[in-house]
C-alpha positions in Angstrom: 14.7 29.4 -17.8 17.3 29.8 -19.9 20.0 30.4 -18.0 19.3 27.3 -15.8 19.2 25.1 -18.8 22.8 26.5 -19.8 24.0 25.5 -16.3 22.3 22.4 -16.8 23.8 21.9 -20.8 27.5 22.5 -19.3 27.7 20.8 -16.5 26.3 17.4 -18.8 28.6 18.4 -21.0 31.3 18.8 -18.2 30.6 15.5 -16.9 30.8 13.6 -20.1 34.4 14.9 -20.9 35.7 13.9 -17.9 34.0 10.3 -18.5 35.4 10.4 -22.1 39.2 11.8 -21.2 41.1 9.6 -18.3 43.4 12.8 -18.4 41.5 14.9 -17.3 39.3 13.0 -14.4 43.2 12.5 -13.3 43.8 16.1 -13.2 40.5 17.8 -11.3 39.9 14.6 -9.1 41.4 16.6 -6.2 39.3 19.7 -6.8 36.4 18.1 -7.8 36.2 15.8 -4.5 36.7 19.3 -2.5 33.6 20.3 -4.4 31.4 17.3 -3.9 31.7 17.2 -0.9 30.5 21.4 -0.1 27.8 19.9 -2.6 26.3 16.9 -1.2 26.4 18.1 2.4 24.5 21.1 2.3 21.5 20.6 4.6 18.2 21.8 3.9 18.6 24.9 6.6 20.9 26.5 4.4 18.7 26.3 1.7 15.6 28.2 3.3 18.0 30.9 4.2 17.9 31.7 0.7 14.1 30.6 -0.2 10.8 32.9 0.3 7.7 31.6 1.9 4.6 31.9 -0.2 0.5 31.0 0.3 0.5 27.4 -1.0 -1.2 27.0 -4.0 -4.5 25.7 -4.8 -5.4 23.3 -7.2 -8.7 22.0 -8.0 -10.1 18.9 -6.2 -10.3 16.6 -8.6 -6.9 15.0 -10.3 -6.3 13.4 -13.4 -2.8 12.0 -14.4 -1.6 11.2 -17.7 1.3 9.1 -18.4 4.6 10.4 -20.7 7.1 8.8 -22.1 10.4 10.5 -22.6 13.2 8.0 -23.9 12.9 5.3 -21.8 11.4 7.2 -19.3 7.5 7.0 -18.4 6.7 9.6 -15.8 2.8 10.7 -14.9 1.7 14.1 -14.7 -1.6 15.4 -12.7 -3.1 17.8 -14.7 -5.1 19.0 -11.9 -1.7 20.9 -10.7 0.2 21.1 -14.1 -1.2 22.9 -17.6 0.6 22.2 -20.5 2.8 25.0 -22.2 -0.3 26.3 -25.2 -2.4 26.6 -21.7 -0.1 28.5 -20.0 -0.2 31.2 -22.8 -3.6 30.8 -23.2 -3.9 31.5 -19.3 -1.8 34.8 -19.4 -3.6 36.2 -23.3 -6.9 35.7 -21.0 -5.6 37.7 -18.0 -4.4 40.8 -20.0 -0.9 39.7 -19.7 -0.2 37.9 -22.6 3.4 36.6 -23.1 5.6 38.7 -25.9 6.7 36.6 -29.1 10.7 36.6 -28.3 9.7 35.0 -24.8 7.4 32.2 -26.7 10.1 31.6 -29.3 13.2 31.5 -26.1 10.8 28.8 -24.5 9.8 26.7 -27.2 14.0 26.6 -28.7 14.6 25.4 -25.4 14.3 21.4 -25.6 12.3 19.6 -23.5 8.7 18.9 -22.2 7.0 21.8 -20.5 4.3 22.3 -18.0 3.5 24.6 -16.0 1.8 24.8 -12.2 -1.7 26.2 -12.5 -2.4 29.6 -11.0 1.5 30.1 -10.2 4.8 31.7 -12.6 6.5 28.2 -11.9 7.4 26.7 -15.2 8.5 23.1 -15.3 10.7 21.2 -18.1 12.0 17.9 -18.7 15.0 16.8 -20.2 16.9 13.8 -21.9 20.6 13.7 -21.9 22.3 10.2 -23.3 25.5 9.2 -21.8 27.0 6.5 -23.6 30.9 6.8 -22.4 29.6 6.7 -18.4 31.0 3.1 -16.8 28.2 1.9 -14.1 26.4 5.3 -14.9 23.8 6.2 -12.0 25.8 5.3 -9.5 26.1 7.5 -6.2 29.8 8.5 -7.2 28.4 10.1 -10.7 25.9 11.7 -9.1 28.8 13.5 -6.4 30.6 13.9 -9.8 27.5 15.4 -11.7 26.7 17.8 -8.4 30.2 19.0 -8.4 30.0 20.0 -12.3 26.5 21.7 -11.2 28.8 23.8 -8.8 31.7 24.7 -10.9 29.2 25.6 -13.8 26.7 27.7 -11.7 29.8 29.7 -9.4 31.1 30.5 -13.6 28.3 32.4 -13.6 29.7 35.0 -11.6 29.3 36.2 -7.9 26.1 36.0 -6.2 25.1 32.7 -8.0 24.6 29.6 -5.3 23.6 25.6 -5.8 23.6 23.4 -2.5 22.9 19.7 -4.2 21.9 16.7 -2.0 21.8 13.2 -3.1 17.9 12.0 -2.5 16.1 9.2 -3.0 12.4 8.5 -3.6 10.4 4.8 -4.0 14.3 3.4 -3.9 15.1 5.6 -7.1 18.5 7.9 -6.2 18.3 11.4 -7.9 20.0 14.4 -7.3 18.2 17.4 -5.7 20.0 20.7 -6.4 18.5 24.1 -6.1 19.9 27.4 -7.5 19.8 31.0 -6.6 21.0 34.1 -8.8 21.9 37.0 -7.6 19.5 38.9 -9.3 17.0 37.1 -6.8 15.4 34.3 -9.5 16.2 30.9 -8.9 15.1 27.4 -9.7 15.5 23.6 -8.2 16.9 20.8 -10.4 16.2 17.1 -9.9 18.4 15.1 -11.8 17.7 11.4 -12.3 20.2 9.4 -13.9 19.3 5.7 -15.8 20.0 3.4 -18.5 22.7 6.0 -20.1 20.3 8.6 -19.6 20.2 11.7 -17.5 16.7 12.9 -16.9 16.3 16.6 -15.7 13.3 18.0 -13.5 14.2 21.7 -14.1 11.6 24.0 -12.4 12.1 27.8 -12.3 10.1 30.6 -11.0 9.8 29.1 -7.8 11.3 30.1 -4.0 9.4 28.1 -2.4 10.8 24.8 -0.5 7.6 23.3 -0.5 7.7 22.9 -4.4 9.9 20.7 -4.4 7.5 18.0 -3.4 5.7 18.1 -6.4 8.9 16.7 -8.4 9.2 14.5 -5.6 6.1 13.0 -6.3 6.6 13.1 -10.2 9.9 10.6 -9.6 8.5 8.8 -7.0 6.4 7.2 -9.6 9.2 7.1 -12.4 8.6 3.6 -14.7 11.9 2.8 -16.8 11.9 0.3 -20.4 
């Protein structure tokens, strides 16, 4: 979790100082467009090369959403798929393999919202980044922009360590869909929406399955903005 949420920190961080500094968007715009576009044209065979298949998982019949607000952000969770954090270690104290105290204390430093997708390792957290230097901010060029930082930050990481990002869109909202994959075989999917001066991140880790995805699909399908 960590490690995704650094990738995610710089490359925000990344993007804002080339919003901020015309000096430097002048000096990377070449390399920067060379890396958009590896980015944003990845297609989705190229990803499963890299995911594992897994049984899907079961969630109970019944499904209860609850709406969250994050910023200006409302978004709805079904709690028939996703426990909140305290159950989540509740879950793994029950099953004899309770989570140590460094692990709880790395999670709950880390900002954000957390949930978790019952019966599964696949830990979800949402994010709130304010951009208040960004020109026309959410528009398909700083999403290329933002996917190239994603790349630049993730290859700093060292050999072995991939992103393919594609620009998506779901009930007319654009968003970026980027997933990652370390070389020492974890890996994670990022969807980043970005509205309003903010950037909302959908970070979920502990997951190789493609078919995951769908359930932040279906979390920002049903986005509702102040």
């Amino acid at each position: 979790m960590k490690k995704i949420v650094v990738i995610v920190i710089a490359s925000l961080l990344l993007l804002t100082s080339c919003a901020g500094n015309e000096a430097i968007v002048k000096n990377n715009a070449p390399e920067i467009t060379a890396q958009v576009t590896e980015a944003v044209t990845t297609t989705a065979e190229t990803e499963t090369e890299t995911e594992t298949e897994a049984p899907e998982t079961t969630a109970p019949e019944s499904s209860a959403e609850e709406e969250v607000k994050l910023e200006g952000m409302t978004f709805r969770i079904d709690t028939s798929k996703w426990e909140t954090l305290d159950e989540y270690i509740e879950r793994k104290e029950n099953s004899g393999d309770p989570i140590d105290e460094e692990t709880k204390a790395d999670i709950r430093s880390t900002p954000g919202i957390f949930y978790v997708l019952r019966n599964t390792e696949a830990m979800l957290c949402i994010q709130a980044a304010e951009f208040n230097d960004i020109e026309g901010f959410g528009t398909e060029e700083n999403y290329k922009q933002y996917a190239a930082a994603l790349k630049y930050a993730q290859e700093q990481a060292g050999p072995g360590n991939n992103i393919t990002s594609q620009i998506a869109e779901r009930g007319g909202l654009m968003f970026l869909d980027s997933y990652l994959s370390y070389a020492d075989g974890t890996d994670g999917r990022i969807c980043t929406v970005m509205k309003d001066h903010f950037g909302y991140s959908f970070i979920l880790t502990n997951t190789s399955r493609r078919s995951d995805r769908e359930y932040l699909y279906r979390i920002i399908e049903n986005l509702s903005f102040d």
